[in-house]
C-alpha positions in Angstrom: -6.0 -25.7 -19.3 -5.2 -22.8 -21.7 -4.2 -19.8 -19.3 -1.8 -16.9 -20.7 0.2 -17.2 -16.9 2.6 -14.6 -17.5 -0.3 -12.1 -18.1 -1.2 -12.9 -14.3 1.8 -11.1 -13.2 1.6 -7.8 -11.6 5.0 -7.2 -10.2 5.4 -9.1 -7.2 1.7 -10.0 -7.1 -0.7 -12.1 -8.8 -3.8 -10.6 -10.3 -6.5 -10.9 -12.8 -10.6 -11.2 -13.5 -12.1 -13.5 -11.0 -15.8 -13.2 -11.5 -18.1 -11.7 -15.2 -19.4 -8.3 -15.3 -17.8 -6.0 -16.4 -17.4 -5.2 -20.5 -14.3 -6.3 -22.0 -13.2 -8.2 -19.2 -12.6 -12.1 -19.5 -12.6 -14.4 -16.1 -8.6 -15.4 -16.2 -8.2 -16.1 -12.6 -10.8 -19.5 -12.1 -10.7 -21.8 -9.4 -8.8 -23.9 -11.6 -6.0 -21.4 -12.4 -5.8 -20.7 -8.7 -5.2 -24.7 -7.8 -2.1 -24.8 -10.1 -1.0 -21.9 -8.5 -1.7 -22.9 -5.1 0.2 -26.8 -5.9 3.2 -24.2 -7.6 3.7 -22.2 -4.7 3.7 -25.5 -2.3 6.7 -26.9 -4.8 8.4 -23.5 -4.9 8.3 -22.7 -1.4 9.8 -26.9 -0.8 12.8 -25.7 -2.9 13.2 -22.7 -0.7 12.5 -24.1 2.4 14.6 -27.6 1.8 11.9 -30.0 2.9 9.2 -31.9 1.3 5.8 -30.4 0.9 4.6 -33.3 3.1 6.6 -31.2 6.0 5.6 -27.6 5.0 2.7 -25.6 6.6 1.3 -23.1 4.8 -1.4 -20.5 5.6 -4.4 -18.8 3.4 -6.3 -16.4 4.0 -8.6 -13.8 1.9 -10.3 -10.0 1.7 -14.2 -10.0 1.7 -14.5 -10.2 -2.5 -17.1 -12.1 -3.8 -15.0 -14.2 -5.2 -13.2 -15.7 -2.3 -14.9 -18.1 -1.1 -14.5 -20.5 -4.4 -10.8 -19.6 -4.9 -9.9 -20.0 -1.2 -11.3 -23.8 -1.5 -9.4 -24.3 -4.8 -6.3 -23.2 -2.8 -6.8 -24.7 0.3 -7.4 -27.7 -1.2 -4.6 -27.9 -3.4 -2.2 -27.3 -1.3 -3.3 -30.1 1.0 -3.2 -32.5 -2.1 0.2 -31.9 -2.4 0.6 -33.1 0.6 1.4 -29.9 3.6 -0.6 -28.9 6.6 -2.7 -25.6 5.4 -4.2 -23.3 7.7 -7.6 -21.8 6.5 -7.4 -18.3 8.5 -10.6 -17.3 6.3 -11.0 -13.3 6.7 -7.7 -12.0 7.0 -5.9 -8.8 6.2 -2.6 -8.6 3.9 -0.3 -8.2 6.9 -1.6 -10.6 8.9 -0.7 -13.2 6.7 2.9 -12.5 6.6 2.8 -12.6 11.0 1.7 -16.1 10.6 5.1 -16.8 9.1 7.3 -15.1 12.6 4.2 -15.2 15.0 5.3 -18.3 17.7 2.3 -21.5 17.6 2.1 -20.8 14.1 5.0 -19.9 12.1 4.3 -21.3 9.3 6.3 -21.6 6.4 4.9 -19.2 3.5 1.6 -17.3 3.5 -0.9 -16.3 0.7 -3.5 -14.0 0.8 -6.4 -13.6 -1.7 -6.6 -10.1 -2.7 -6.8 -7.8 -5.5 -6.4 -4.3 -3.3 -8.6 -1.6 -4.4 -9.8 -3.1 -7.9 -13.0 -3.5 -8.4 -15.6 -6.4 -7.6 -14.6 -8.6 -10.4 -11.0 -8.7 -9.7 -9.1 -10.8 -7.1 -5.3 -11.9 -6.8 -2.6 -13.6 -4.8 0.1 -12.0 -2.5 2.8 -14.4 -1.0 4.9 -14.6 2.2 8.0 -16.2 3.7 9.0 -15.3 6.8 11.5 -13.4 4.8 8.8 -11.0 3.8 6.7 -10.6 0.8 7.8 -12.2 -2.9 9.9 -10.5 -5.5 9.3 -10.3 -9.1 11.5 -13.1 -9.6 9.8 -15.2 -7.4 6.2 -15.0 -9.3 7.5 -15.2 -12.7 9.1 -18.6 -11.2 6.0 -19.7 -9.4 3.8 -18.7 -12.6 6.3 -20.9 -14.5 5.6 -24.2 -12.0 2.2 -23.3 -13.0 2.9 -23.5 -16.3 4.2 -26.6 -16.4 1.8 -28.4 -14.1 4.7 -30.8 -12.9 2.8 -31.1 -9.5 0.0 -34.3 -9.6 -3.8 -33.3 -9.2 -4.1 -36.0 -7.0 -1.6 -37.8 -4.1 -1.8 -40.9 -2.2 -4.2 -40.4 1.1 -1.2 -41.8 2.8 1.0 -38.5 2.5 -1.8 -36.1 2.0 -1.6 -33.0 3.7 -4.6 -31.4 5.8 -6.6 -28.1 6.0 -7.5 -26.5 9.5 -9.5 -23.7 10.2 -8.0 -21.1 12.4 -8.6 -17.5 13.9 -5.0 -15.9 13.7 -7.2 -12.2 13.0 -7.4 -12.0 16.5 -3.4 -13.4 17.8 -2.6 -10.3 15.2 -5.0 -8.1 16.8 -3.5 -8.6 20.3 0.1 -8.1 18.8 -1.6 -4.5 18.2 -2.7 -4.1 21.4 0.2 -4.8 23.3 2.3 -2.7 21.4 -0.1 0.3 21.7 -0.4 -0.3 25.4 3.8 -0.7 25.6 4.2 2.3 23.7 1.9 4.6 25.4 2.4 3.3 28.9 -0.4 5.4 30.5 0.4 5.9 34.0 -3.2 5.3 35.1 -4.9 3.4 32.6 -2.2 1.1 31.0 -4.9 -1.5 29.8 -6.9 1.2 27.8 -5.0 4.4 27.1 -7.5 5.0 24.5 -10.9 5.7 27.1 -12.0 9.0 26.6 -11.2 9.3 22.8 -13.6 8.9 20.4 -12.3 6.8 17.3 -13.9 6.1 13.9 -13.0 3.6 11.5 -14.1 3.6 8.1 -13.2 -0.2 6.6 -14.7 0.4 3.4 -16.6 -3.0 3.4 -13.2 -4.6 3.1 -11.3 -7.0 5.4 -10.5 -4.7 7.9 -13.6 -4.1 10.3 -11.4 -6.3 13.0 -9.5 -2.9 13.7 -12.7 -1.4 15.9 -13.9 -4.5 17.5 -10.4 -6.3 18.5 -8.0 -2.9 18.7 -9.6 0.0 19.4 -12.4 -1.8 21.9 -10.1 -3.2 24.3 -8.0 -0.4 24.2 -11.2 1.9 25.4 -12.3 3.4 23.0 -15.1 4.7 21.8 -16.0 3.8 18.5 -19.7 4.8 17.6 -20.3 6.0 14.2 -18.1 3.8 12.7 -19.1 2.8 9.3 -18.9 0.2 6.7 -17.6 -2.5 9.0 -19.2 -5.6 7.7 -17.2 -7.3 4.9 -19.3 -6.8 1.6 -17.5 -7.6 -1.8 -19.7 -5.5 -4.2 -18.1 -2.3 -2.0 -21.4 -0.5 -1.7 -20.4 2.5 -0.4 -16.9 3.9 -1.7 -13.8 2.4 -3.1 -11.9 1.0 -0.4 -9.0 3.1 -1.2 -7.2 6.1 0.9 -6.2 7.7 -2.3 -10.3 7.9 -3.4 -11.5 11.4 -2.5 -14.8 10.3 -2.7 -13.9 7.4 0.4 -11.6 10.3 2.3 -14.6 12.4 2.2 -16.8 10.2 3.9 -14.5 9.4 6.7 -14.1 13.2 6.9 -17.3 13.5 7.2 -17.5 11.0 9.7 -15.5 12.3 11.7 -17.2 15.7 11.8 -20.7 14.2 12.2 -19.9 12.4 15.2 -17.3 14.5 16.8 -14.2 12.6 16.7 -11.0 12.8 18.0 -9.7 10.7 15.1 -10.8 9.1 12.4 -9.5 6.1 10.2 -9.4 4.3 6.9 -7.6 1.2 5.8 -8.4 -0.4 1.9 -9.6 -3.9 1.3 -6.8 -6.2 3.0 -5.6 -3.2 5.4 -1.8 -2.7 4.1 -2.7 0.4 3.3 -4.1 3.5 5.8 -5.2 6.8 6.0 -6.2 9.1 9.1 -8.3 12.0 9.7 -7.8 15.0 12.7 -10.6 15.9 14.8 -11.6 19.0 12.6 -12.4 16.5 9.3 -9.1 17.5 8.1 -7.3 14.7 6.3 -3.8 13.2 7.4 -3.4 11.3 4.0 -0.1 11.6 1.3 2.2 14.0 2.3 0.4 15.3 5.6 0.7 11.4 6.6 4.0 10.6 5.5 5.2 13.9 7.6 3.3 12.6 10.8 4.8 9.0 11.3 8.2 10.9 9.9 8.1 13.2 12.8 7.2 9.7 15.2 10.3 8.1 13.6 12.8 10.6 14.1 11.4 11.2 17.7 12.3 7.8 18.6 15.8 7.3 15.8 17.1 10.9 15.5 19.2 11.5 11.8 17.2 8.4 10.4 16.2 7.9 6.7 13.1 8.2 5.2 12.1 6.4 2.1 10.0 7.5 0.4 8.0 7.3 -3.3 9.1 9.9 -6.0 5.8 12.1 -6.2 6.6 13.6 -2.7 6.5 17.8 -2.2 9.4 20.0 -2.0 7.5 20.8 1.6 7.8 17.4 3.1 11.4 17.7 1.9 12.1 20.6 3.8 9.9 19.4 6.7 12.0 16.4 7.5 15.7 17.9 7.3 15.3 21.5 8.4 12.1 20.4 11.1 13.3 17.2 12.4 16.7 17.1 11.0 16.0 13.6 9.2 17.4 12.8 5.4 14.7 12.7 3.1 15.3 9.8 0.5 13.1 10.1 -2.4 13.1 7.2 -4.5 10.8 5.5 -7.0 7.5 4.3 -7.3 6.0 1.0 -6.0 5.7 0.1 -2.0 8.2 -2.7 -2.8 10.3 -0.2 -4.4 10.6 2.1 -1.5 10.6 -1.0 1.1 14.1 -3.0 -1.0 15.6 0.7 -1.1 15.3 1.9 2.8 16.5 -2.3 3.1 19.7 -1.3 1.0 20.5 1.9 2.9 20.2 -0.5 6.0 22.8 -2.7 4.5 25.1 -0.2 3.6 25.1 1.5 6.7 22.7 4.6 6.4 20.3 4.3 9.0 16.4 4.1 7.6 13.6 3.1 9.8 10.9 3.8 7.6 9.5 3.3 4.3 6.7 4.8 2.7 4.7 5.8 -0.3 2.1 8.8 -1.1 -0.3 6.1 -1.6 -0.1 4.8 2.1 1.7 1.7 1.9 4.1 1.7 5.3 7.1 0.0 6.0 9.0 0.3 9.4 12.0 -1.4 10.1 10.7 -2.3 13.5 8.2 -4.6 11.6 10.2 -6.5 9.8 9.6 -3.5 6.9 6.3 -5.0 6.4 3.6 -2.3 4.8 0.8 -2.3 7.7 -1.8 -0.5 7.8 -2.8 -1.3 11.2 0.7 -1.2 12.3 1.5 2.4 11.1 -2.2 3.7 12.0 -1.7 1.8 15.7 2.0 3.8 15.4 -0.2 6.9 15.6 -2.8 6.5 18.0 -0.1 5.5 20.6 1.1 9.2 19.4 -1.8 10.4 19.7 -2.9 9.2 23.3 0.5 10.6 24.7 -0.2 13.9 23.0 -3.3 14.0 25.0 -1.5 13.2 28.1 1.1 15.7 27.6 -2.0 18.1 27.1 -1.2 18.3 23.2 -2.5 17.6 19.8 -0.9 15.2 17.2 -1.5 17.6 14.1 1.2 19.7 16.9 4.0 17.2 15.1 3.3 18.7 11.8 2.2 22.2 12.2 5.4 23.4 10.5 5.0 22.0 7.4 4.6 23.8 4.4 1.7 22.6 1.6 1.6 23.1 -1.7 -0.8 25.7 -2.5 -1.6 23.8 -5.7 -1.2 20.3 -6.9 -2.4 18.0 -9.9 -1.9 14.8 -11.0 -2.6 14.6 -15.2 -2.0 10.7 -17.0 -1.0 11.0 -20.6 -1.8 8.2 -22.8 0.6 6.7 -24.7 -1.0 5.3 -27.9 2.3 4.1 -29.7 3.0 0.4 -29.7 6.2 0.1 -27.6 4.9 2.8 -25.1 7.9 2.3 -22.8 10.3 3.1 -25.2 8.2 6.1 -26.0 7.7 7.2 -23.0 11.3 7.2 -22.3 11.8 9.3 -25.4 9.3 11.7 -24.3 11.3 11.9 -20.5 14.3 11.9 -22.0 13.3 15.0 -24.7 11.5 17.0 -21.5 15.2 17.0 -19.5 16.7 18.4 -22.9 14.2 20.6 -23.4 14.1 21.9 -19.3 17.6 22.2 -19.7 17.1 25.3 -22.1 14.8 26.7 -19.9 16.4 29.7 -18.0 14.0 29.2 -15.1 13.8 25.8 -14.5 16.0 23.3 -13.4 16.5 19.1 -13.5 16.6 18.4 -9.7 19.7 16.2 -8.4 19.1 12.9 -6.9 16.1 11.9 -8.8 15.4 8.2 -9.2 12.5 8.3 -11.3 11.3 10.2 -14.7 12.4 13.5 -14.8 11.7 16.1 -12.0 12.1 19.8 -12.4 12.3 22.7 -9.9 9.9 25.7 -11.1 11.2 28.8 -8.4 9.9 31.4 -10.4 7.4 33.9 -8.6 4.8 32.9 -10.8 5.1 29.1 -10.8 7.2 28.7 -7.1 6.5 24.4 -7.8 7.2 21.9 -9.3 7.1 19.0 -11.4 7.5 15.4 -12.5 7.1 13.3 -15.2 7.6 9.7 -15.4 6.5 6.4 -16.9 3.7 4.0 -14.9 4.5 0.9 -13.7 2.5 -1.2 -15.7 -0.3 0.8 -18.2 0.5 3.3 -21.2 0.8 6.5 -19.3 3.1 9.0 -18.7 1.5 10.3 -14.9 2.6 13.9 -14.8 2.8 15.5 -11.3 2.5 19.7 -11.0 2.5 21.5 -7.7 3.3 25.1 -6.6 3.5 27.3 -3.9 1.3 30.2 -5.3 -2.3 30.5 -6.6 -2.3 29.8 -10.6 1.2 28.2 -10.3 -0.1 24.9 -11.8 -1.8 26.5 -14.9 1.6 28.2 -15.7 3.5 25.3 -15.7 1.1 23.1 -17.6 0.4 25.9 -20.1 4.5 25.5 -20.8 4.4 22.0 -20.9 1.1 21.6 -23.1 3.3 23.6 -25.5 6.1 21.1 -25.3 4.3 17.9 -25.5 2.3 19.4 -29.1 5.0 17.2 -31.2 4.4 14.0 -29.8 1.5 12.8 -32.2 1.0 9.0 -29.6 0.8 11.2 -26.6 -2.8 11.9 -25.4 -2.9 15.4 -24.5 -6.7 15.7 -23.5 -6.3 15.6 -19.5 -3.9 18.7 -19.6 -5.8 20.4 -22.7 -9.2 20.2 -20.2 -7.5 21.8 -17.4 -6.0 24.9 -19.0 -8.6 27.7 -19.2 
């Protein structure tokens, strides 16, 4: 089989072209590719786990791609030819798989689910689970490498074969929801359904996570007409599944206006990622949403630690240690990232209890720092109900903090062969070059790129620059405090970039008047 396996890496994923379609874009992940992997993971995870394959059980589950189907039988399969028990959960969501591993009557021994996130139709992947939580980098590249070799037989005797068994776990993690919504909220009348009497949209973005309204918000009382895009569809008819698409926040805006909401939600394709939306269509999404379950957090563990991505606002900053008297830790990029750092501050002593990017990925410490979704969305609506009891609002926990006036997000190119070596030069050039700059200054602590403070009147913002995670692109993040603040500041930096001939300067050249 001629597979370039290291090319299916994508940090501590697997992920690739499942299905023709689009231009340029060859099929690498085949049901074929994904048996190897499924027969690599089942002799990895024996290594880990100290016991033959023949003893392990191992659970599968996929997002509603059109794909899925085929590569969840290539996986299934495979893993019961080398010999464990496999648990076909069909449908599942990203976090679900990983509470097979600690949830009791299963607890199985690693976890995989079939998804590619966001990406489009043609595009599927591979996320793994231990009870210890989600793989690292290390632990693909190794996996990929089993692949590689193919040291695992296609075929075993019948006598130590394994087995494959369908079953619904959607709906044990579901009830996990339920109870620890009804726990949290302990309505005094209604402790069964705290939720009657609020009107709750979900918007699941034809992904996996149309569960939410039937087997969370349903029992809990809830009413959830006009929710939308339920049914699992894998050519994603009607938006990206995506929080961070404006065009899928402005339909569950929308949404929530149209049918006059109290709340309104939005999980991507395998639900490890969430958005909300307040009853006027206003969206609790980025920094809005990192501020809300920041204020939950430090209600419940006061001086805590939130971790969060690098691309955060000087406003959430001073929202969580002047408002709520929290420390605001403000790290790098990538949900595993963020989770391994708040991890590390756990270990060292410093108190952190949650985890979380711009994009939406969620990590609490009281769940086992697994990014949810559900979880942090069910976090809120527990919030949310004992607002209403306490005759409040939950927008009330944020209604101090201070938004940028203006904020843009411009990728630069990077045309030059070794890009990351370029793109270092280009960081390392900007600090030098802030550095003569009377009114600007590198900010301390900064993890990521380099990030400079902008306090003059006419700027009052911000910025960052820094080097993607896995294209050729220098992401360059502007915000300010004052109308126009965002044109000055590019306007300088345009001007500062000129020299670098590999740097593609047409995003920021479009946007300056």
């Amino acid at each position: 089989m001629h597979c370039d396996w290291k090319k299916l890496q994508n940090g501590s994923d697997i992920r690739g072209v499942a299905l023709e379609g689009v231009a340029d874009e060859t099929v690498n992940l085949t049901p074929g590719v994904v048996r190897r992997l499924g027969q690599a993971f089942v002799s990895w995870l024996a290594l880990k786990a100290q016991k033959p394959a023949t003893e392990l059980t191992v659970s599968a589950g996929r997002d509603s791609r059109l794909s899925g189907p085929a590569l969840m039988q290539a996986l299934t399969e495979s893993m019961a030819t080398a010999g464990s028990c496999v648990y076909d959960f069909g449908m599942a969501s990203t976090p679900a798989m990983f509470m097979s591993t600690v949830t009791s009557g299963f607890d199985c021994d690693g976890a995989i689910m079939l998804t590619a996130s966001h990406l489009p139709f043609n595009r599927n992947g591979l996320k793994f689970f231990t009870a210890q939580g989600g793989l690292e980098k290390q632990d693909i590249s190794d996996i990929l490498a089993l692949a590689e070799k193919d040291e695992v037989p296609d075929e075993m005797p019948d006598a130590i074969a394994g087995s494959i068994e369908k079953r619904d776990f959607i709906s044990v993690y579901a009830a996990q929801l339920v109870s620890a919504i009804r726990q949290s909220v302990n309505h005094p009348e209604n402790f069964e359904q705290p939720l009657k009497g609020l009107k709750i949209v979900l918007d699941a973005g034809n992904g996996a996570g149309g569960f939410y309204a039937s087997q969370v918000l349903a029992p809990l009382g809830a009413d959830t007409s006009g929710s939308q895009f339920l049914d699992p569809d894998g050519t994603f008819p009607n938006h990206v599944p995506n929080p961070e698409d404006k065009a899928a926040m402005a339909a569950i805006c929308q949404a929530v206006v149209a049918n006059q909401a109290d709340f309104g939600i939005i999980f991507d394709t395998d639900v490890d990622r969430g958005a909300a939306v307040e009853a006027t269509g206003k969206e609790l999404n980025r920094n809005r949403l990192i501020a809300l379950i920041a204020a939950v957090v430090l209600q419940e563990h006061p001086g805590s630690t939130i971790v969060t991505d690098s691309i955060t606002s000087d406003g959430l900053t001073q929202f969580v240690e002047s408002d709520l008297k929290g420390i605001h830790h403000r790290f790098r990029r990538g949900y595993k990232n963020v989770i391994n750092e708040a991890i590390s501050l756990n270990h060292a002593g410093q108190e952190s209890w949650l985890a979380i990017e711009t994009s939406g990925h969620g990590a609490m410490k009281e769940n086992y720092f697994l990014d949810d979704g559900a979880y942090l969305i069910s976090k809120l609506l527990a919030e949310l109900a004992k607002a209403r009891l306490a005759g409040k609002s939950l927008p009330d926990l944020i209604a101090n903090l201070k938004e940028p006036v203006e904020s843009e997000e411009f990728r630069l190119k990077i045309t030059a062969d070794d890009f990351k070596a370029y793109g270092q030069q280009v960081i390392e050039q900007l600090k030098a070059f802030a550095a003569t700059q009377a009114d600007w200054q590198a900010v301390p602590n900064n993890y990521e790129g380099s990030r400079i403070s902008c306090p003059s009147p006419t700027e009052d913002g911000w910025l960052l620059l820094r080097l993607s995670l896995h294209d050729p692109v220098l992401p360059l993040n502007v915000e300010s405090n004052v109308a126009g603040g965002v044109t000055q500041i590019a306007a300088r930096l345009l001007d500062f970039f000129q020299p670098f001939e590999s740097l593609d300067l047409t995003q920021l050249r479009q946007f300056l008047p």
